[in-house]
PDB file as gemmi writes it, atoms N, CA and C in Angstrom:
CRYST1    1.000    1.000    1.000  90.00  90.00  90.00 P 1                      
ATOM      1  N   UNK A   1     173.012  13.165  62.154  1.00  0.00           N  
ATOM      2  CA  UNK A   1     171.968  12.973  61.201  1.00  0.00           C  
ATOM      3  C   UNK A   1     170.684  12.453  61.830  1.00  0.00           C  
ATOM      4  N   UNK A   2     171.013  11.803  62.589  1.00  0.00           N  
ATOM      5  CA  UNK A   2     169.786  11.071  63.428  1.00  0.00           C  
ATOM      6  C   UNK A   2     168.730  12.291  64.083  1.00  0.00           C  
ATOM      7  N   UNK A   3     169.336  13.622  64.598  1.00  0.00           N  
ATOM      8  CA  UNK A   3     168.366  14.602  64.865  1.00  0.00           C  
ATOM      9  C   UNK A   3     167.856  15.097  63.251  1.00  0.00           C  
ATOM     10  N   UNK A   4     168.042  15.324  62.585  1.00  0.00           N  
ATOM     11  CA  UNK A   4     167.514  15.720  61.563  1.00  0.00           C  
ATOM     12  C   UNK A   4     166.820  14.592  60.852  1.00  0.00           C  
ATOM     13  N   UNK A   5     166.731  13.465  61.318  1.00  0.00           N  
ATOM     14  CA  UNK A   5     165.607  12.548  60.805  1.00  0.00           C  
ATOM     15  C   UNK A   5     164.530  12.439  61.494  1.00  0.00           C  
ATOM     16  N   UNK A   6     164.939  12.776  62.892  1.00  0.00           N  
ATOM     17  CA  UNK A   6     163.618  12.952  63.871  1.00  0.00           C  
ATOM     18  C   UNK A   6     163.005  14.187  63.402  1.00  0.00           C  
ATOM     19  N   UNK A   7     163.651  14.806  62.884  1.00  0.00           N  
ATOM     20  CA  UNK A   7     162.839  16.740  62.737  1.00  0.00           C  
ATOM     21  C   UNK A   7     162.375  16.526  61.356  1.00  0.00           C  
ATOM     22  N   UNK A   8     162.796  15.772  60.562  1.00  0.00           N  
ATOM     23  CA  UNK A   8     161.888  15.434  59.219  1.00  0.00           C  
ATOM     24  C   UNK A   8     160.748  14.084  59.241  1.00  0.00           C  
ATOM     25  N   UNK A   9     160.916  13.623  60.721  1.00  0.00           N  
ATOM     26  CA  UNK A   9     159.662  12.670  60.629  1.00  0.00           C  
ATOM     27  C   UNK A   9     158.427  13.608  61.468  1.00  0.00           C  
ATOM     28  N   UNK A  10     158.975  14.590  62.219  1.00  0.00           N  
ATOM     29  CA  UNK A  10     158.343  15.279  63.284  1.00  0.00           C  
ATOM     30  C   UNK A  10     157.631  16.353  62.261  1.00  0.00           C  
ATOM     31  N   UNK A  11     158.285  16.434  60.932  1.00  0.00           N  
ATOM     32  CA  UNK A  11     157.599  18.167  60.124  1.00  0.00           C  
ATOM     33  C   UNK A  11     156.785  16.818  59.285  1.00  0.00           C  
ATOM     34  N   UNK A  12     156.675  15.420  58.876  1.00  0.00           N  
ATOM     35  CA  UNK A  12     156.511  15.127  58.652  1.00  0.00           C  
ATOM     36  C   UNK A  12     154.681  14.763  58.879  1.00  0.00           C  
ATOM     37  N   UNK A  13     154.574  14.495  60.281  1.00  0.00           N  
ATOM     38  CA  UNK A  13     153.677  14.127  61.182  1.00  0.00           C  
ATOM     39  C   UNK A  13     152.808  15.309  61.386  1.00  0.00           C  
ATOM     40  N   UNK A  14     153.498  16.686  61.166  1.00  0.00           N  
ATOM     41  CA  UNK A  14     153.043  17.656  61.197  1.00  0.00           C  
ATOM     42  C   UNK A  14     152.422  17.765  60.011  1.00  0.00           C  
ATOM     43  N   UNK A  15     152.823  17.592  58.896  1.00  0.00           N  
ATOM     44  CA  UNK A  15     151.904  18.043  57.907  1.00  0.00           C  
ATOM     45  C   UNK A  15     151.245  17.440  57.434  1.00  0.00           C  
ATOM     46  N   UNK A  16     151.183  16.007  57.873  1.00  0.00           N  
ATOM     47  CA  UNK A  16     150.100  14.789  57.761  1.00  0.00           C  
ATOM     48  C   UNK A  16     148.909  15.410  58.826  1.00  0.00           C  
ATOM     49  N   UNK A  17     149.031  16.292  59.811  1.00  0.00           N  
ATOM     50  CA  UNK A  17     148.206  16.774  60.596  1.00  0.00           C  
ATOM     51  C   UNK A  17     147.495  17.593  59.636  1.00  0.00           C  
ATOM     52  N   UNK A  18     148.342  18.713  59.495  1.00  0.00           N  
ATOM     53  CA  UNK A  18     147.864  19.829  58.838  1.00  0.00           C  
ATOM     54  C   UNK A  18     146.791  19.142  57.502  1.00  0.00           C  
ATOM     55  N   UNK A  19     147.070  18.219  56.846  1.00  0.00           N  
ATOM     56  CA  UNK A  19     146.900  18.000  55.904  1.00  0.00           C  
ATOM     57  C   UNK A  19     145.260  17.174  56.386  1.00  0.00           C  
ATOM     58  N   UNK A  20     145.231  16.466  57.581  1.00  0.00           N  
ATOM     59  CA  UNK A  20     143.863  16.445  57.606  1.00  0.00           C  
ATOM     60  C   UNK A  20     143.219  17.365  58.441  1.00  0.00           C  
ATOM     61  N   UNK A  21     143.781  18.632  59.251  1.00  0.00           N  
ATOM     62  CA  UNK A  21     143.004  19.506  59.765  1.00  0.00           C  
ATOM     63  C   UNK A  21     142.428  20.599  58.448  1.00  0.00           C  
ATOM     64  N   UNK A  22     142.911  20.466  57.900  1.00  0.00           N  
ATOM     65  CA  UNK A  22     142.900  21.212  55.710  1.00  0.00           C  
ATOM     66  C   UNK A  22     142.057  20.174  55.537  1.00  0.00           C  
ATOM     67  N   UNK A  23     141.336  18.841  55.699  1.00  0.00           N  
ATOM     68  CA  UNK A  23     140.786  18.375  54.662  1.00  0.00           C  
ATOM     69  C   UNK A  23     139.335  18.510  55.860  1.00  0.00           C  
ATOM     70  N   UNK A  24     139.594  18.819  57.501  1.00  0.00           N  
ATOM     71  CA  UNK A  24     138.237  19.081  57.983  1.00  0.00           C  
ATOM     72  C   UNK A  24     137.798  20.437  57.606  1.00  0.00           C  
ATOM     73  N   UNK A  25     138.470  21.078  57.511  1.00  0.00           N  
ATOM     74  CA  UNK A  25     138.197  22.348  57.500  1.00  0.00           C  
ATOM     75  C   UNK A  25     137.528  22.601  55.922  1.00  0.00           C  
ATOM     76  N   UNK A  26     138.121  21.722  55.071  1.00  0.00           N  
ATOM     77  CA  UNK A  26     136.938  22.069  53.971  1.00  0.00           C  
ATOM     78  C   UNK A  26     136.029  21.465  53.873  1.00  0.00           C  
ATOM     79  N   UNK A  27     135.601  20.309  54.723  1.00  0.00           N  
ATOM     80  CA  UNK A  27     134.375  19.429  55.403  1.00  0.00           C  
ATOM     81  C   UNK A  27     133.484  20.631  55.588  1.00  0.00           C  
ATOM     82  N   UNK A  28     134.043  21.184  56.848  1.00  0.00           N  
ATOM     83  CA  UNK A  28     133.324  22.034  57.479  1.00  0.00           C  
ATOM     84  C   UNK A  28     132.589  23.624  56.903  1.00  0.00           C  
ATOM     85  N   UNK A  29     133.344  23.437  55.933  1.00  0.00           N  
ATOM     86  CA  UNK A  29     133.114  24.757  54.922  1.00  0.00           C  
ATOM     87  C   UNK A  29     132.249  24.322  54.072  1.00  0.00           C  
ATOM     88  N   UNK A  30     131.845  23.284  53.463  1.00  0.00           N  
ATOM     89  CA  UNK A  30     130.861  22.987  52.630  1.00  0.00           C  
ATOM     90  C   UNK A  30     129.669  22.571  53.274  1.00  0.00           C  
ATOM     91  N   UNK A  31     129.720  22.117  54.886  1.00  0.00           N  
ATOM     92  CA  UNK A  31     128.737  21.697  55.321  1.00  0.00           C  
ATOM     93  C   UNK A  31     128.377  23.154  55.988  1.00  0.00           C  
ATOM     94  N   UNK A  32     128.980  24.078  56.404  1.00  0.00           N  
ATOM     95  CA  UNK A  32     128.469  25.833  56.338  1.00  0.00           C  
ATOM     96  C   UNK A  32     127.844  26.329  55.784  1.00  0.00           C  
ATOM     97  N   UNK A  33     128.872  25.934  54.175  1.00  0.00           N  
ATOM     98  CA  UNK A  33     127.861  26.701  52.629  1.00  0.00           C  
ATOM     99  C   UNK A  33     126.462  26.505  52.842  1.00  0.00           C  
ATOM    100  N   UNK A  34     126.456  24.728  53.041  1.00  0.00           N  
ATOM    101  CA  UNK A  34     125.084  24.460  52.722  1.00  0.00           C  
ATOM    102  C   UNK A  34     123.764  24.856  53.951  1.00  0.00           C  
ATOM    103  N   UNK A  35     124.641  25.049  54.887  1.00  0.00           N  
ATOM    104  CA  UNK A  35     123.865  25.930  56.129  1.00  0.00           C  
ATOM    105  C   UNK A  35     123.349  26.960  55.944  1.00  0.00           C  
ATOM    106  N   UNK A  36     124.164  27.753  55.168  1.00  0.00           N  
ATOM    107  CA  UNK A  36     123.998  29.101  54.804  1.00  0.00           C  
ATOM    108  C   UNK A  36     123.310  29.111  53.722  1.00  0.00           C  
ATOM    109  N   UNK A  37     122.813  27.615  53.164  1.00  0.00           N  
ATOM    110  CA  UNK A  37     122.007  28.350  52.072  1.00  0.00           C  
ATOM    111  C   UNK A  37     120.911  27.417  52.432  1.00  0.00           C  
ATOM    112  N   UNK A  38     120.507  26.586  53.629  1.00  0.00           N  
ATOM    113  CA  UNK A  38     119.173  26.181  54.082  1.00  0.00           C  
ATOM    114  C   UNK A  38     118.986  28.000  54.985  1.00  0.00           C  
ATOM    115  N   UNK A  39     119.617  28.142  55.174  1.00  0.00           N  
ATOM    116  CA  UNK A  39     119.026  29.358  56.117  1.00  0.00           C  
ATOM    117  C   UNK A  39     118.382  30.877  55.321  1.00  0.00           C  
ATOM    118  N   UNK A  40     119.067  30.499  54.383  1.00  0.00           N  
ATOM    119  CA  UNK A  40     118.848  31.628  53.189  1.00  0.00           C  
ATOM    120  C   UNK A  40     116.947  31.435  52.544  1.00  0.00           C  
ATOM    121  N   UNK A  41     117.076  30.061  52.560  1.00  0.00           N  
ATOM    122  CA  UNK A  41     115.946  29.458  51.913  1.00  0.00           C  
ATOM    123  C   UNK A  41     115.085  29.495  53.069  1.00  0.00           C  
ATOM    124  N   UNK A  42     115.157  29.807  54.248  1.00  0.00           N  
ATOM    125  CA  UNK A  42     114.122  29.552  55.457  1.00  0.00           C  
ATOM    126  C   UNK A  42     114.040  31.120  55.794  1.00  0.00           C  
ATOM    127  N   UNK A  43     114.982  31.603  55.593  1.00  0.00           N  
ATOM    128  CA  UNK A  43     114.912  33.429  55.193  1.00  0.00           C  
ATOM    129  C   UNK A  43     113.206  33.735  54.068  1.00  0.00           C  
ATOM    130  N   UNK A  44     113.781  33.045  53.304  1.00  0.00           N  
ATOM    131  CA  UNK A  44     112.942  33.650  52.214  1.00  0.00           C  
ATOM    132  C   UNK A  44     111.167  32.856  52.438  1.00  0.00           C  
ATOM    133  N   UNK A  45     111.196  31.588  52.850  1.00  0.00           N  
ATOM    134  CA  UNK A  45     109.907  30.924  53.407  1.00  0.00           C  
ATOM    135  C   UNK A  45     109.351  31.547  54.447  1.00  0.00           C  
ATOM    136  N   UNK A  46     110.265  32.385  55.506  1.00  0.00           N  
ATOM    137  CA  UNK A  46     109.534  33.315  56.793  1.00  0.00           C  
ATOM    138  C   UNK A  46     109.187  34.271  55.624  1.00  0.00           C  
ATOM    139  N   UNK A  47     109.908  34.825  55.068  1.00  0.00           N  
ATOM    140  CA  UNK A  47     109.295  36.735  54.514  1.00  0.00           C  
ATOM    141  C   UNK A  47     108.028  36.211  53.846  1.00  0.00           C  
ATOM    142  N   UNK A  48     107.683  34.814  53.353  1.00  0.00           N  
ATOM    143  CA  UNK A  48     106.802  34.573  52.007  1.00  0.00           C  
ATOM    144  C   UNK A  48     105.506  34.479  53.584  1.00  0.00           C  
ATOM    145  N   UNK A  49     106.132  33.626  54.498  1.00  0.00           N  
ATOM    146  CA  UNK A  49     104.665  33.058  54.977  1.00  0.00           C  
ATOM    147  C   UNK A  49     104.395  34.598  56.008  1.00  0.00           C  
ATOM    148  N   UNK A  50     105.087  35.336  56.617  1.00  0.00           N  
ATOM    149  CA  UNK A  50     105.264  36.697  57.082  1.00  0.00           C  
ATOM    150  C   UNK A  50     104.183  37.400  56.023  1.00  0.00           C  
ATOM    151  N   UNK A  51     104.498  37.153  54.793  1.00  0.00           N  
ATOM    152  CA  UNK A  51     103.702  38.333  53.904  1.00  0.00           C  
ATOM    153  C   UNK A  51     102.060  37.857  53.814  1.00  0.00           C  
ATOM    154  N   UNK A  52     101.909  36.277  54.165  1.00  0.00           N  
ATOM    155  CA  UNK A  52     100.582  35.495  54.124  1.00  0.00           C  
ATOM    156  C   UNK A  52      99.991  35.785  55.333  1.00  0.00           C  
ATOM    157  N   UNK A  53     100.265  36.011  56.339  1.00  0.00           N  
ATOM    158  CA  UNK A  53     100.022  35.775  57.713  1.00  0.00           C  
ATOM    159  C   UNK A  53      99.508  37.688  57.909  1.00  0.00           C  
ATOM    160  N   UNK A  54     100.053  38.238  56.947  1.00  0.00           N  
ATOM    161  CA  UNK A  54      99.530  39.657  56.631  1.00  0.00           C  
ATOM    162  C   UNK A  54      98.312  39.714  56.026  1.00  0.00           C  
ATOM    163  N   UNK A  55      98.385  38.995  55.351  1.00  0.00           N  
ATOM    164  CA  UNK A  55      97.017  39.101  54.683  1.00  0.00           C  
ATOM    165  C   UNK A  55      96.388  38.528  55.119  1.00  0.00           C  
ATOM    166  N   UNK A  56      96.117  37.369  55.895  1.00  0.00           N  
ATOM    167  CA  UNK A  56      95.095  36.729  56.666  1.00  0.00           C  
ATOM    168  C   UNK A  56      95.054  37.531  57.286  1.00  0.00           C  
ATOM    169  N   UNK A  57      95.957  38.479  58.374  1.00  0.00           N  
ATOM    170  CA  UNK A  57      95.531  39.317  59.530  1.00  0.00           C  
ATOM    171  C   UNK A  57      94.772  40.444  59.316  1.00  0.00           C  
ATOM    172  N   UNK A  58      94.740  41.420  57.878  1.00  0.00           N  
ATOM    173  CA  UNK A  58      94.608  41.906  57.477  1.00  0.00           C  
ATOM    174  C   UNK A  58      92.966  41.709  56.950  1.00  0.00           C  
ATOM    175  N   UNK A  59      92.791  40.748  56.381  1.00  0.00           N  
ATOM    176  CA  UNK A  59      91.235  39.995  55.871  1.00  0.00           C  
ATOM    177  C   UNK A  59      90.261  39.767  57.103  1.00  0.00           C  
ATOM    178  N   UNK A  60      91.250  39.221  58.029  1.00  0.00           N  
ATOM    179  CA  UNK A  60      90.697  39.377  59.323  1.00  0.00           C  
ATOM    180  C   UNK A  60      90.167  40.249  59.790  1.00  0.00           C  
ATOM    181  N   UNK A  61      90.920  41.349  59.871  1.00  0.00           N  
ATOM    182  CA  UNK A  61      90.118  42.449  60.543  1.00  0.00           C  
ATOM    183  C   UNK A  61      89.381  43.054  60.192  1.00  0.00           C  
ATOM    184  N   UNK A  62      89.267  43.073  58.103  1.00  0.00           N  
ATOM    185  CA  UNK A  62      88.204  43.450  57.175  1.00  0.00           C  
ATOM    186  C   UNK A  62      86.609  42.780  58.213  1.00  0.00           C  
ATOM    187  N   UNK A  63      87.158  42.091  58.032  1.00  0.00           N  
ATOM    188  CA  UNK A  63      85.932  40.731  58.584  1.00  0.00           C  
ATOM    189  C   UNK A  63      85.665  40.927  59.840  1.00  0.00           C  
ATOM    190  N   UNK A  64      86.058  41.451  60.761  1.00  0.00           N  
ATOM    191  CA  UNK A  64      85.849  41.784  61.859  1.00  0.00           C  
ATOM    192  C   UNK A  64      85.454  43.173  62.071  1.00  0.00           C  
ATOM    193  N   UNK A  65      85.146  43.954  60.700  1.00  0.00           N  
ATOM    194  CA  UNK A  65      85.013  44.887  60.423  1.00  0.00           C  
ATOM    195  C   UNK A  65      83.348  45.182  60.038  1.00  0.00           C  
ATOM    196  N   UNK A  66      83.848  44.557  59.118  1.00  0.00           N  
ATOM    197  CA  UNK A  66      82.071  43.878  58.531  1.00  0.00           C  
ATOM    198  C   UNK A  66      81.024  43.223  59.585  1.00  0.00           C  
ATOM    199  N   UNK A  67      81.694  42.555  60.555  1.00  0.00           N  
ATOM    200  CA  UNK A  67      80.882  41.974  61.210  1.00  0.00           C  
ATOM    201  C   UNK A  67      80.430  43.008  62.214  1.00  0.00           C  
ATOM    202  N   UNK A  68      81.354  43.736  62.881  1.00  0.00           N  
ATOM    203  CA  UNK A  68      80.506  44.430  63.529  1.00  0.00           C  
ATOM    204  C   UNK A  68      79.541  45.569  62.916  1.00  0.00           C  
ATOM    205  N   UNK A  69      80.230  45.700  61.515  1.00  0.00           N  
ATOM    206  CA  UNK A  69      78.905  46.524  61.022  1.00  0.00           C  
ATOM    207  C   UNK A  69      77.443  46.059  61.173  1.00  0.00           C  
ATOM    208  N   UNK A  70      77.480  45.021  61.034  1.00  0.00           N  
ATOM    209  CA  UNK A  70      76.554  43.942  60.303  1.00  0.00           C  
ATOM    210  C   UNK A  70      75.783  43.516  61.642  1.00  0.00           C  
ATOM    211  N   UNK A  71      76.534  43.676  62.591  1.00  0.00           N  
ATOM    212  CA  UNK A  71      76.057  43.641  63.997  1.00  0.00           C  
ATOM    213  C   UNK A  71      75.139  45.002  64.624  1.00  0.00           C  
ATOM    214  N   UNK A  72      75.750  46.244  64.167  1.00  0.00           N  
ATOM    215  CA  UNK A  72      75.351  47.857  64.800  1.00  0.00           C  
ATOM    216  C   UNK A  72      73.930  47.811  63.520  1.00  0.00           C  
ATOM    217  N   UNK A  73      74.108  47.231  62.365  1.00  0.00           N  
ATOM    218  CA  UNK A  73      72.894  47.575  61.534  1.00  0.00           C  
ATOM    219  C   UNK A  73      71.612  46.404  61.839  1.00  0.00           C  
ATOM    220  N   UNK A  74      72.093  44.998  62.900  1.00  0.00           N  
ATOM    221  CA  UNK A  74      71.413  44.176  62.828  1.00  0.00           C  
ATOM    222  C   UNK A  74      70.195  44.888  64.571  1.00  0.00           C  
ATOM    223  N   UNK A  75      71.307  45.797  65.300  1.00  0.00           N  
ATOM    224  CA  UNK A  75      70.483  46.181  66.323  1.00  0.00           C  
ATOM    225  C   UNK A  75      69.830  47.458  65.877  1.00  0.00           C  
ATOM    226  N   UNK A  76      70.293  48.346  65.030  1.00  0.00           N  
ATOM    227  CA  UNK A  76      69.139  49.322  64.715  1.00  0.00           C  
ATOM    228  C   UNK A  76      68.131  48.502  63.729  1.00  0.00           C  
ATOM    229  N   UNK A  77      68.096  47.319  62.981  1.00  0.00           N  
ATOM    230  CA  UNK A  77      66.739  47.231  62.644  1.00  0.00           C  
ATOM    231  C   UNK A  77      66.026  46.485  63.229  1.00  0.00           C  
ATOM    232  N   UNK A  78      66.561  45.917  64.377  1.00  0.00           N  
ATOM    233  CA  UNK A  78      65.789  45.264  65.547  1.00  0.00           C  
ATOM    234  C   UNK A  78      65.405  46.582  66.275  1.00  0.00           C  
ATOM    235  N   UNK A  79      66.082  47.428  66.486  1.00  0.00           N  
ATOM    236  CA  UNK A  79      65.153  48.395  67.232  1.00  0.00           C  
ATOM    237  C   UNK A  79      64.277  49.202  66.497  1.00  0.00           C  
ATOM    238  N   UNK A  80      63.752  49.194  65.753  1.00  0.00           N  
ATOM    239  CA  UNK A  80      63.541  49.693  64.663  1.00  0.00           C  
ATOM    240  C   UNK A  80      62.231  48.391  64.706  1.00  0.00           C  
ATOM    241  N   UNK A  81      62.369  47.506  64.072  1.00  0.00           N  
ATOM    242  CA  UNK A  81      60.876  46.574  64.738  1.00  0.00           C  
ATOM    243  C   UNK A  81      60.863  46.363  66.001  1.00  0.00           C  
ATOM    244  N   UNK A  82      61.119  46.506  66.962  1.00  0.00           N  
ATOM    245  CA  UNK A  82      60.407  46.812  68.528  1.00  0.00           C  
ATOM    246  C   UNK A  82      59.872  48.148  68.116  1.00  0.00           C  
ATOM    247  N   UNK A  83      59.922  48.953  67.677  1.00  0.00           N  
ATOM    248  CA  UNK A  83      59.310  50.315  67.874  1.00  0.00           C  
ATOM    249  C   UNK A  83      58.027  49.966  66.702  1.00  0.00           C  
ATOM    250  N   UNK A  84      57.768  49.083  65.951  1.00  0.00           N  
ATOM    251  CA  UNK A  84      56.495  49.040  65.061  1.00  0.00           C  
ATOM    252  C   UNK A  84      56.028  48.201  65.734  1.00  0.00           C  
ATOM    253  N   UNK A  85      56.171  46.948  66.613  1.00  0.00           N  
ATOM    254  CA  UNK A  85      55.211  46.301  67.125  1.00  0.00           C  
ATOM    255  C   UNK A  85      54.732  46.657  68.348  1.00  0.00           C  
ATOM    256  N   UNK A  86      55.876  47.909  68.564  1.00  0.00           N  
ATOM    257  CA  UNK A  86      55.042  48.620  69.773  1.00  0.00           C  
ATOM    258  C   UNK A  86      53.968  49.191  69.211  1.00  0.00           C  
ATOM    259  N   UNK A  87      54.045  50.143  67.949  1.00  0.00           N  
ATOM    260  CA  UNK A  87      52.849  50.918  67.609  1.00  0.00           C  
ATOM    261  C   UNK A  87      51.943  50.091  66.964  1.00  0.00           C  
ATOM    262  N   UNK A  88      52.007  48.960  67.003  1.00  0.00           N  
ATOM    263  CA  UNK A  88      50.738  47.886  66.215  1.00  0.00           C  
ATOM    264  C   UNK A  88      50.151  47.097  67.223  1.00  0.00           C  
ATOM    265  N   UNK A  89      50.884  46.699  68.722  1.00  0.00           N  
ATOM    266  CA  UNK A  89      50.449  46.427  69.635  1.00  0.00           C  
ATOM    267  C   UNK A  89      49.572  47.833  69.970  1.00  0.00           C  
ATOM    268  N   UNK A  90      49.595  49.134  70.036  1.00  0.00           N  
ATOM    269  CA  UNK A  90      49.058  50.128  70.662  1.00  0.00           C  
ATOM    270  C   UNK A  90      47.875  50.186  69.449  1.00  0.00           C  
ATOM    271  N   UNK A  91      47.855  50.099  68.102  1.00  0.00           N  
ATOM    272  CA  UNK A  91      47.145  50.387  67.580  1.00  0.00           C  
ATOM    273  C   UNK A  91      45.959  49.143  67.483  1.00  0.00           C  
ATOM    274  N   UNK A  92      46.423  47.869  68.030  1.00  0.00           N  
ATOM    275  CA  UNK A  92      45.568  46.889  67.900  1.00  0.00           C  
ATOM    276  C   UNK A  92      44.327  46.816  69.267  1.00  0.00           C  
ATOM    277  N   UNK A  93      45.445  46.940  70.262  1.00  0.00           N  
ATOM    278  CA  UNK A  93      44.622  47.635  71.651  1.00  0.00           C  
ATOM    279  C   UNK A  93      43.459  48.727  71.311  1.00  0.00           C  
ATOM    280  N   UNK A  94      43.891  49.816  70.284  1.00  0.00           N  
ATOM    281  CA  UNK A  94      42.833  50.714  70.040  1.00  0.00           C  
ATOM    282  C   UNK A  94      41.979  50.077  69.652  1.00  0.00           C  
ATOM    283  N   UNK A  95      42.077  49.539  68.310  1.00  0.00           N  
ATOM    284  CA  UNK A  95      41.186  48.694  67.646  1.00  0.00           C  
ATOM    285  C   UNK A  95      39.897  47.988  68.239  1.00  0.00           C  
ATOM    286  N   UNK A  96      40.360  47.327  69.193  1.00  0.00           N  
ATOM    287  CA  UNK A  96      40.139  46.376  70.398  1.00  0.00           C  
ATOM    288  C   UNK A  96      38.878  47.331  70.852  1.00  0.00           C  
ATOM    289  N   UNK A  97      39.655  48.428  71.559  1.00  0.00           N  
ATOM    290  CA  UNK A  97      38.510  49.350  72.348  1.00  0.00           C  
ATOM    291  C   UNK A  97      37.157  49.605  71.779  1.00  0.00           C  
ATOM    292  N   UNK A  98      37.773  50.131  69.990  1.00  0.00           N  
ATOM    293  CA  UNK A  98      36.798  50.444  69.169  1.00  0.00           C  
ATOM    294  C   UNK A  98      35.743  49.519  68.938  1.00  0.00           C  
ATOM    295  N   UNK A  99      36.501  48.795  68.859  1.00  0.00           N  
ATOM    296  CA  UNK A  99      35.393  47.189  68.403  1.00  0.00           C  
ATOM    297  C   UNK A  99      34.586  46.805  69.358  1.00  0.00           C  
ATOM    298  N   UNK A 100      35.131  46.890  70.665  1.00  0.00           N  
ATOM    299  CA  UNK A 100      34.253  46.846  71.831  1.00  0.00           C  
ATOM    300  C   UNK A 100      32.928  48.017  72.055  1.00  0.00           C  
ATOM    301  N   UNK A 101      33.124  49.367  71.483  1.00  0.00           N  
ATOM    302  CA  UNK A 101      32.498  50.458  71.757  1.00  0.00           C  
ATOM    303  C   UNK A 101      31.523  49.820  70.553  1.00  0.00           C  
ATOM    304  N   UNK A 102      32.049  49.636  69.248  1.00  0.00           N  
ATOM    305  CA  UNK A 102      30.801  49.326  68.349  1.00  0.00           C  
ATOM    306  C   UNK A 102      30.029  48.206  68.494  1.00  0.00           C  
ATOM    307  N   UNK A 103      30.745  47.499  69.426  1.00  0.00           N  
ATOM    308  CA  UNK A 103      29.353  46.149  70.080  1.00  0.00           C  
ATOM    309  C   UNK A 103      28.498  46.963  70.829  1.00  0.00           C  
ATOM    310  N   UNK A 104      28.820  47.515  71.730  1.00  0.00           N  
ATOM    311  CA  UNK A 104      28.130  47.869  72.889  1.00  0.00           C  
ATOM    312  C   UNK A 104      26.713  49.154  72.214  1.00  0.00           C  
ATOM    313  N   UNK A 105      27.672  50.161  71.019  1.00  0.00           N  
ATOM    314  CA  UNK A 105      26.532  50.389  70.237  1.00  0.00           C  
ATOM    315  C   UNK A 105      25.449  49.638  69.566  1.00  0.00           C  
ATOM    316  N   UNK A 106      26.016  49.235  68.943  1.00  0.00           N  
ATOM    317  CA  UNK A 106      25.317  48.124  67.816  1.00  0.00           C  
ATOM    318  C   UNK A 106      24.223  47.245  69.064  1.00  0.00           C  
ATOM    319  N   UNK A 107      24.224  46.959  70.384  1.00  0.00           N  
ATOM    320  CA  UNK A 107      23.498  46.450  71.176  1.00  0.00           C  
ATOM    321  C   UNK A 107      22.657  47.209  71.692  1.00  0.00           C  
ATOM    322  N   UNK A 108      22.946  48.329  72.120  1.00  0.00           N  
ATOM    323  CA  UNK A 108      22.037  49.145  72.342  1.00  0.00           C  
ATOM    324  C   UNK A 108      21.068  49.691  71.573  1.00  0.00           C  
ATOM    325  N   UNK A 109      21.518  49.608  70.076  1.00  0.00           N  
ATOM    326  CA  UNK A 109      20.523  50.019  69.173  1.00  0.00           C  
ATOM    327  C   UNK A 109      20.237  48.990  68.726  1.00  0.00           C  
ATOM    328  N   UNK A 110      19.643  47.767  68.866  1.00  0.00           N  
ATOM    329  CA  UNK A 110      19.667  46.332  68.718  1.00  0.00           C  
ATOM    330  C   UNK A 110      17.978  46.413  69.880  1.00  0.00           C  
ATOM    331  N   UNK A 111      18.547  46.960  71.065  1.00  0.00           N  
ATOM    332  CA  UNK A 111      17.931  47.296  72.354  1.00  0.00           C  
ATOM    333  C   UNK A 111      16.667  48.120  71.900  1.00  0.00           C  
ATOM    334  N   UNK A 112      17.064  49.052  71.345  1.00  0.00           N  
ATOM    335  CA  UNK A 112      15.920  50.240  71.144  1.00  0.00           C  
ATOM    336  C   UNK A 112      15.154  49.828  69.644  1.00  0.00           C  
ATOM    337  N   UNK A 113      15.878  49.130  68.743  1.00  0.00           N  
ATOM    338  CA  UNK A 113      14.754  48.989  67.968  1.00  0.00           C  
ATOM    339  C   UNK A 113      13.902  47.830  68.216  1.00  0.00           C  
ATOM    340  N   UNK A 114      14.156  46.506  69.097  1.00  0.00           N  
ATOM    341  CA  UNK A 114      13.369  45.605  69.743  1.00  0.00           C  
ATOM    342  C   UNK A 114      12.223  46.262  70.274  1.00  0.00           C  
ATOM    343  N   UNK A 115      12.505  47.438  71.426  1.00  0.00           N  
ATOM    344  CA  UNK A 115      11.549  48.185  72.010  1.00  0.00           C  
ATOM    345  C   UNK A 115      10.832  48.773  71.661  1.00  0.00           C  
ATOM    346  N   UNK A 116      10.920  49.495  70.820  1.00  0.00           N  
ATOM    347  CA  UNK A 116      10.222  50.588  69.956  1.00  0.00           C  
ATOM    348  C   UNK A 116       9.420  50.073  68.913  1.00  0.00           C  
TER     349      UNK A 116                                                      
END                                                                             
């Protein structure tokens, strides 16, 4: 009898094992669940900030779009006034000449009616 009290303290010891490797194991299963559902939730915070990070990139390049428009239209109307103050510099130079030619008239006949 004495072996069969050792083999019922031994299935004994055993299922006092079992019985807390069964109570980690559903430790470990609820602290999973809840893994699996922070990860679920950090799933769904990447796709949300993923879908934001689209649209900033997206607005971005609108904007980087615009700007260089805004840039190609800011050098044609700068070139566009270099080419009028060229022709107002050329036309003021004329001016200039003219104004000089009508002194030099206006003196000479200034000249001849003194004389005459």
């Amino acid at each position: 009898m004495e072996k069969e009290d050792q083999i019922l303290d031994m299935l004994h010891e055993i299922k006092g094992t079992l019985n807390e490797h069964s109570t980690t194991l559903n430790e470990h299963t609820s602290i999973l669940q809840a893994h699996s559902q922070k990860f679920a939730e950090h799933d769904q915070k990447f796709a949300e900030n993923k879908q934001i990070l689209d649209a900033l990139r997206h607005g971005q390049e609108s904007l980087q779009a615009e700007m260089s428009e805004l840039r190609l239209q800011n050098a044609k109307g700068f070139g566009e006034l270099k080419e009028q103050i060229g022709e107002i510099e050329l036309s003021v130079e004329l001016l200039q000449e003219e104004t000089l030619g009508n002194k030099k008239d206006i003196r000479r006949m200034q000249k001849t009616l003194v004389m005459g």
